[in-house]
C-alpha positions in Angstrom: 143.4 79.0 161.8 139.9 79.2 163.0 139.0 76.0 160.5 141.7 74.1 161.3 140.9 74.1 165.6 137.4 73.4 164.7 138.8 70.8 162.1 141.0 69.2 164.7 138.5 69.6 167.7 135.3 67.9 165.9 137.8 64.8 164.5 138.8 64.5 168.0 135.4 64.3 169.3 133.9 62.4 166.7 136.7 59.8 167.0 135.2 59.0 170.6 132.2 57.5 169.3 134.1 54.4 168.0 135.6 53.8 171.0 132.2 54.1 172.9 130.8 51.5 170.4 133.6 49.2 171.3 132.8 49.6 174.6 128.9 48.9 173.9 129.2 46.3 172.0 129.1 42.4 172.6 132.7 40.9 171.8 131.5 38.9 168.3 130.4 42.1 167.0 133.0 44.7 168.4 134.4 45.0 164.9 131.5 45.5 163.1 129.9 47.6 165.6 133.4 49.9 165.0 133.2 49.9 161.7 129.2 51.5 161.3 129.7 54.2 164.7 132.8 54.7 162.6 131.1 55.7 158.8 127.4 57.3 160.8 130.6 59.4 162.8 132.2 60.1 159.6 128.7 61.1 158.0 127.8 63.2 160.4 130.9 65.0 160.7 130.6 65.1 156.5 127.2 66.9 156.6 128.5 69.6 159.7 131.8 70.1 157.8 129.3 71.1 154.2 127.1 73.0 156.4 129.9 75.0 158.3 131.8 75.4 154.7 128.3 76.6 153.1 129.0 73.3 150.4 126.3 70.8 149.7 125.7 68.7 152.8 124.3 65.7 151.0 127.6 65.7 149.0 129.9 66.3 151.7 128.5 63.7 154.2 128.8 61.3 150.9 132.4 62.3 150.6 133.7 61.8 154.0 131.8 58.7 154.6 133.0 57.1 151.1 136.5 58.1 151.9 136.5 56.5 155.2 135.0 53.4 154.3 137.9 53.6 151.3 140.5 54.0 153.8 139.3 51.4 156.2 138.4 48.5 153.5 142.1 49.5 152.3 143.8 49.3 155.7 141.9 46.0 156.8 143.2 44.8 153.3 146.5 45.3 154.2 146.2 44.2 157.5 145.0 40.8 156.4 147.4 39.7 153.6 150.4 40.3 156.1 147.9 38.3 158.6 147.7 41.0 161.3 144.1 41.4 160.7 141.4 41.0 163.1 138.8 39.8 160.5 
């Protein structure tokens, strides 16, 4: 149980960071700006989870960060052959 708050609590917070970028960044580069807060986010929350979990931190942050960048090439993917994407 004590994983899973922690889990839930650091997603939460990392998944502000984004959202600040947007904020930060000029309009021509808002997506691009998401897209690196997002994978540095998901990196550092990658090398806190192996720390915390006692796993290799180099192979964690690698994990997460690959997996996100997976996910969101996949989703923009999808997103732009039903022509919904912003790209």
């Amino acid at each position: 149980m004590q994983a899973a708050w922690i889990s839930a609590v650091s997603f939460a917070t990392f998944a502000l960071l984004p959202i600040l970028g947007l904020f930060a960044a000029p309009a021509s580069l808002r997506l691009v700006a998401i897209a690196v807060v997002t994978l540095v986010s998901l990196g550092a929350l990658g090398l806190l989870g192996g720390r915390l979990g006692g796993a290799s931190v180099g192979r964690a942050a690698l994990r997460v960060t690959f997996g996100g960048a997976l996910a969101m090439a996949i989703t923009a993917g999808i997103g732009r052959l039903l022509g919904i994407a912003g790209l």
